[in-house]
N, C-alpha and C positions, 0 to 999 in steps of 0.2 A: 573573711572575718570582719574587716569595718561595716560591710553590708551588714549583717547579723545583727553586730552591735547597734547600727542606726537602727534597725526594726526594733531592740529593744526600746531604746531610746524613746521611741516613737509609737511603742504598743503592737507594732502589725502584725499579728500573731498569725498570720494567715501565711506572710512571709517568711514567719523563721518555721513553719511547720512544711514547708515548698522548700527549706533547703536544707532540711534533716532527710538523712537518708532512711529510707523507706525500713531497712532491717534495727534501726534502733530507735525511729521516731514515736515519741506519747502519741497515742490516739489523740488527746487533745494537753491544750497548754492555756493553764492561766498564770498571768505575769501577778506580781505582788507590787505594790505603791512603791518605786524607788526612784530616787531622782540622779540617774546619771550623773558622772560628772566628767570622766575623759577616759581614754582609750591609749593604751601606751603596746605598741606591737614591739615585744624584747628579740622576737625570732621567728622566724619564717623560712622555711623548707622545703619542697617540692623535687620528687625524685618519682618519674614517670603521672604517673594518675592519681599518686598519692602526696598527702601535704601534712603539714606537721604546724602549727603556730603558737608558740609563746606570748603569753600575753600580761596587763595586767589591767583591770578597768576599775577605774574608780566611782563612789557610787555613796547618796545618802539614803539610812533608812530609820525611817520615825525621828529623824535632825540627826542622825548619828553616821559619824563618816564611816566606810567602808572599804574595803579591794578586795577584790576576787584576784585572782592568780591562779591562770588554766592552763594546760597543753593541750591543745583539741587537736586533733583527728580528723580529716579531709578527704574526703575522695572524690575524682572527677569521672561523673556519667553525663555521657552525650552532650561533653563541650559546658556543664553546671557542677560547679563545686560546691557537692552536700559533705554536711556538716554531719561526723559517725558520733564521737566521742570524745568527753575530754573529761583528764585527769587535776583537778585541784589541787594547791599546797597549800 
């Protein structure tokens, strides 16, 4: 999950489409002008190959503060934790 976040952070679109799993990844992804602001992990989960994470990231967009609030969805193929789904509040 902080990995993912840092790619947003940092634009590397190549990295967050390398750790979407293959049955629900966009053919391609363009990021929108936001400026990060922090990362707050509320919960974290893992029971066999599968992972669960809470979260909340903060973020500006056009000067305007923001937070996203996700439950994403996790699964681990061959030792890499891709990224399936995640549900917003």
């Amino acid at each position: 999950m902080r990995s993912r976040y840092s790619a947003y952070v940092l634009g590397l679109i190549d990295y967050l489409l390398a750790t979407w799993h293959p049955s629900t990844a966009p053919g391609d992804l363009e990021l929108q002008p936001v400026k990060w602001l922090g990362l707050e992990v509320r919960h974290a989960e893992m029971t066999g190959d599968a992972g669960v994470v809470e979260f909340v990231a903060r973020c500006k967009v056009g000067g305007r503060a923001e937070r996203m609030e996700e439950t994403s969805r996790f699964v681990r193929q061959d030792g890499r934790w891709l990224y399936i789904d995640g549900q917003t509040s």
